[in-house]
N, C-alpha and C positions, 0 to 999 in steps of 0.2 A: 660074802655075797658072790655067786657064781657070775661068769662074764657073761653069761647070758642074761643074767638078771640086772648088770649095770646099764644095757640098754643104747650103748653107743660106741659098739664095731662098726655099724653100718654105716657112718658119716667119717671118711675119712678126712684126715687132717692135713695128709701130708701125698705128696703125689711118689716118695720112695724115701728110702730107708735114711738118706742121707742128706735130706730137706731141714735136719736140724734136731735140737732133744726133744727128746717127749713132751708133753703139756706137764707140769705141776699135778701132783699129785697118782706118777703113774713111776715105774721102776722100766731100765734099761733091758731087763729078764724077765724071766716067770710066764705065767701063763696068761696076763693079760698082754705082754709084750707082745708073745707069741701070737695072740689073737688079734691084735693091734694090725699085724702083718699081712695075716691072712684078709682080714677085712681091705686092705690097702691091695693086695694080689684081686681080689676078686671086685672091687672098685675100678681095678683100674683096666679092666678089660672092656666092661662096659662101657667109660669115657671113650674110649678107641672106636670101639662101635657104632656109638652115635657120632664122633665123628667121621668114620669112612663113611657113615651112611650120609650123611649130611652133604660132604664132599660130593658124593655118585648126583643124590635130589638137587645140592645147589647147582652141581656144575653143567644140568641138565636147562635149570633154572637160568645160570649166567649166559650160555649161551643163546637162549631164548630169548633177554634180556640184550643183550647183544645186539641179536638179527634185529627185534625189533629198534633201537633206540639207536644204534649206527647209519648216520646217513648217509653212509659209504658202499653200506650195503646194496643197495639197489639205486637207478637212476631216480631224481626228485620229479616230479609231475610236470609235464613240458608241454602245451600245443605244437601245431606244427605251421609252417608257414610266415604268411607276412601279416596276418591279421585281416580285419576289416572296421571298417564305422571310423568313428573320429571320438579322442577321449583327449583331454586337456587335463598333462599331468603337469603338476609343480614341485621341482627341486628347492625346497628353501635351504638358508644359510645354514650349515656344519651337518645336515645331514650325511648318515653315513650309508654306506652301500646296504646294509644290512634294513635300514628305517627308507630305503626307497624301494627295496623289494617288497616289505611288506605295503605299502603304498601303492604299489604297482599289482600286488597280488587282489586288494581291497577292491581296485578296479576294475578287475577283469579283465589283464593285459597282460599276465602274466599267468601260468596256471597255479605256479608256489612260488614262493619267496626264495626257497631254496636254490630253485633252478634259475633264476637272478644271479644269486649272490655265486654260484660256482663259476657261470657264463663271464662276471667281472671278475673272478679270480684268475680265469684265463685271458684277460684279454686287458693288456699293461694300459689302454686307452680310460678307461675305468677310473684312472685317478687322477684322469683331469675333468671330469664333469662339473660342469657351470648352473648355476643356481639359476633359476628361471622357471617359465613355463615351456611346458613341450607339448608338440601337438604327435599326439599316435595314436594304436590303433587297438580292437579290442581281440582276444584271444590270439596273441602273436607269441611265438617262439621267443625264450628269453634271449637268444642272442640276438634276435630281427631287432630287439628292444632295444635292449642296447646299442644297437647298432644307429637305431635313430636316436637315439641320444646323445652318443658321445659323438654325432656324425655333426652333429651342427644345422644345419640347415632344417630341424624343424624346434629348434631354440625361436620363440618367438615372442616380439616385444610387444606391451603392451602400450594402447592410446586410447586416453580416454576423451570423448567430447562432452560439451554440456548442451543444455539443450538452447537454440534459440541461433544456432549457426547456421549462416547461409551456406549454399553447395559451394559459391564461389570462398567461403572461407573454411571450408571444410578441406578443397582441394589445395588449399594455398596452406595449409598445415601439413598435410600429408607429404605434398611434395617438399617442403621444408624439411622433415624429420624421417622421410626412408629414403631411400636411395631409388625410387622411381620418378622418376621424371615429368613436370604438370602438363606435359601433353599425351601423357600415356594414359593419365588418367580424366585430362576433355576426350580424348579419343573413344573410351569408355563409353563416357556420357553420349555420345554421339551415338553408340548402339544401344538405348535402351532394352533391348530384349534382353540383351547379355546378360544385365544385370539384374534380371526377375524383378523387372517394376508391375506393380499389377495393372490393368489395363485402365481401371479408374484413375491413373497420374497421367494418364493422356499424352505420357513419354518424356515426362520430365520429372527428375531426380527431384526438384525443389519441397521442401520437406519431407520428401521420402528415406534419405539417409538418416535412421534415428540415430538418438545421441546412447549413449553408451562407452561400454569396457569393449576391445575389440583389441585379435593377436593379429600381429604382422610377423611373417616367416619368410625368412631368406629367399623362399622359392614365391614368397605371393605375388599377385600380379595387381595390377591397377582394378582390373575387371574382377576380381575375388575377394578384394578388400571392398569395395564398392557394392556388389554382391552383397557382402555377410551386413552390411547397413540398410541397406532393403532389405533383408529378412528379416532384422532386428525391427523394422516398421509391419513388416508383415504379421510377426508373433505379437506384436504392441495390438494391432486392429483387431484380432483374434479374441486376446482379452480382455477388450471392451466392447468386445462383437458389434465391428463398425458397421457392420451390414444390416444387421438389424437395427441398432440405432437412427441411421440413414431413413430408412423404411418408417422408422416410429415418426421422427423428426420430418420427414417430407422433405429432405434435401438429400442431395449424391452423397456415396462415400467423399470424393475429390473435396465439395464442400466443409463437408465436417472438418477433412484435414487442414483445409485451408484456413478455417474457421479457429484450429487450435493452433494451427502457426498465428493468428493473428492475437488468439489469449498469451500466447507465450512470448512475442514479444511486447506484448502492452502491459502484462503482470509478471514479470519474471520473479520478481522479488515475493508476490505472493503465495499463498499457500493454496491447497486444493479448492478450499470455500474461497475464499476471494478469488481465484480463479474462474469460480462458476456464476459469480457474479458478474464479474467482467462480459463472462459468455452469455448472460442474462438480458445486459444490455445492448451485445452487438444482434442478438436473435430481436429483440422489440425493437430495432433499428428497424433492421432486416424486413419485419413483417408488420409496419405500418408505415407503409410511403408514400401516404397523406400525412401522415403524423408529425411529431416535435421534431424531427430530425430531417422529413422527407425522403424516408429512405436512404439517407446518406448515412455511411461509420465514422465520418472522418477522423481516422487513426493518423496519427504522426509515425507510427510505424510505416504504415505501407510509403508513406513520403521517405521516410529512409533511407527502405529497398530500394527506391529510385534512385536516391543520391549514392548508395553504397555504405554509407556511415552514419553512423547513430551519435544522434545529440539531445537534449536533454529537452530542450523545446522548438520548433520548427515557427518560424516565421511566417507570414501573409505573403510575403514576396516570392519567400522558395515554396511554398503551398501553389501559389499563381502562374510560376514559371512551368511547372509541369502539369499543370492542368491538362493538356492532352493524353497527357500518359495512362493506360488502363487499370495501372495501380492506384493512380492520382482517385482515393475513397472521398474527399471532398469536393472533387466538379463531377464524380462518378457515383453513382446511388448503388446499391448494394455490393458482392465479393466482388474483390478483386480476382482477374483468371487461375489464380491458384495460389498455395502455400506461399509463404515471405519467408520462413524459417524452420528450423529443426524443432517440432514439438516435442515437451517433456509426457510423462504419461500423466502428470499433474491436469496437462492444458490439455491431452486428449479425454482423460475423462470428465472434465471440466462441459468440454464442448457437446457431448453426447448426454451430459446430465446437468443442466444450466437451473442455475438456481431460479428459487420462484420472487419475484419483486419488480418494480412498474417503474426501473431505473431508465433512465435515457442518457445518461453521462456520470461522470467521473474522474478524477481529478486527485494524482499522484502530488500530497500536501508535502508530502518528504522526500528526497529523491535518495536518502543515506539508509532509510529501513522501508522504506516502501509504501509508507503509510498513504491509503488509496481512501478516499470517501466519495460515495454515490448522491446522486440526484436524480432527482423526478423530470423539475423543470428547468428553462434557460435561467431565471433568474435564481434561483439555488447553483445553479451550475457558475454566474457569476462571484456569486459568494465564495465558492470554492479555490476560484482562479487567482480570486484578491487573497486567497490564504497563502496560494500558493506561491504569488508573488513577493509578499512581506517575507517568508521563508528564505526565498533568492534573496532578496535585500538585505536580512539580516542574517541567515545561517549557512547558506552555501556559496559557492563560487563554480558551481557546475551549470546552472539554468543559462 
């Protein structure tokens, strides 16, 4: 058989002469040896070829590969300046520089992540940052960023209030817990304008500071913190569009609010519908004063607001003693001149959408879950009172 006709010079075996013996069944000489060789010479040029060419195509390719994928190559993406607006970012626990840039990119305070994470590699302050909330700014330079971050003074703590707090215990927290002072913030109140009250509070804060999450920053003032809680009531009115309800309802904005400081402290424990219940009965107070009640609410709350402190049930004597008072809703027939408390948005939409029923009182039979039951008339409403009283008798020591 000629070596042409064996069929397999063209796949060489060996890359030279001295890779090792022959395969089995082939001789050291002769003319297939011979041919063995040549097929291996002429093999082995072409390997070389495709690799230099490979070489020239890759190394056109790495380079390009290179420019793009080297972040070293060119500056990362950076705004300029100090920003503007206000953006509320949060450092949580073990975060690393790398997971706050992109955090920081997500918001728009950053232009890239990148241009972060290089801005802390130069700057040794970087790795002391403190876990918090920060208050900054939108499209700012990463080292402006950082710079309010690791600067401290716009690290800011959070306070939350609940709802149903008077101004004066609102302020007697605040000044407890920051480091402003409770006459910087009567002083405050003293300027209502300062503090964007709308002109329907008639210049008093009282249920106008809503209850809420709200930051306090090294730099805040009495008058900013105060502020950002009257706005917090502002956005509240908005979305339950007090103005229009007002209008539907046939009484002022001021009214309504007052009306949900008065749900909020009589139903705190309740839920949105027993809320609007409650608001059911103070409105058919309100709007028959001929009627079972004579236009009287007589709330135990608003006697509270007088004394300052909340008890469980208000006595005939201390009901009597302040009978002059304009809070005093049992020698007084309809609202009191204004809010008693911080409404929740439970008790403002409560108050703007009062349930439908022909209640005229009610009566808190639990004082541990809140358990409230309605009545029509006085003598249902006595029924109620003796529930409530066997309850103090036998299950609590609050009444």
């Amino acid at each position: 058989m000629s070596e042409h006709d064996h069929g397999d010079g063209g796949s060489p075996l060996f890359s030279s002469d001295d890779d090792g013996p022959p395969p089995a069944g082939t001789t050291a000489d002769g003319a297939r040896s011979s041919g063995r060789r040549r097929a291996r010479r002429r093999s082995g040029c072409l390997p070389m070829l495709i690799v230099l060419t490979l070489l020239v195509v890759g190394g056109v390719f790495l380079v390009r590969s290179i420019d793009v994928a080297n972040p070293f190559s060119s500056e990362p993406d950076d705004f300029e300046g100090a920003g503007s607006g206000a953006v509320t970012f949060e450092v949580s626990a073990g975060d690393s520089i790398s997971a706050m840039a992109q955090n920081l990119e997500s918001l728009d305070v950053v232009a890239s992540a990148d241009a972060f994470i290089e801005a802390a590699a130069d700057d040794d302050r970087s790795g002391s940052i403190q876990q918090g909330l920060y208050r900054l700014r939108k499209e700012m330079s990463a080292a402006s960023a950082l710079d309010l971050i690791v600067g401290g003074t716009t690290r800011g703590e959070q306070f939350t209030f609940v709802a149903g707090k008077t101004v004066e215990e609102i302020v007697g927290l605040l000044a407890r817990d920051t480091d402003i002072p409770r006459a910087q913030f009567e002083k405050a109140l003293d300027d209502p304008a300062s503090l964007g009250l709308p002109e329907s509070a008639e210049d008093d804060a009282e249920g106008y500071l809503f209850p809420g999450s709200y930051l306090v920053f090294e730099d805040s003032t009495a008058t900013s913190i105060l502020s950002e809680m009257v706005a917090g009531q502002q956005r509240a009115a908005q979305e339950v569009d007090l103005t229009a309800a007002a209008e539907r309802l046939g009484y002022s904005e001021h009214d309504l609010m007052t009306i949900a400081s008065l749900i909020q402290a009589e139903g705190s424990l309740l839920d949105e519908k027993g809320k609007s219940k409650i608001a059911r009965v103070i409105y058919n107070r309100l709007e028959n004063p001929t009627g079972e009640t004579v236009g009287k609410l007589q709330l135990d709350a608003t006697i509270d607001f007088i004394y300052g402190e909340k008890v469980a049930r208000r006595t005939i004597p201390e009901i009597d003693a302040v009978a002059d008072n304009p809070y005093n809703t049992y020698s007084n027939a309809g609202l009191p001149p204004g809010p008693i408390a911080t409404p929740s948005m439970d008790a403002l939409r409560a108050a703007v959408e009062p349930a439908d029923g022909p209640w005229f009182y009610y009566v808190t039979v639990n004082l541990e879950t809140g358990l409230t039951k309605f009545a029509v008339t006085y003598t249902d409403f006595l029924q109620l009172s003796a529930e409530l009283d066997e309850y103090c008798d036998t299950q609590s020591d609050r009444c």
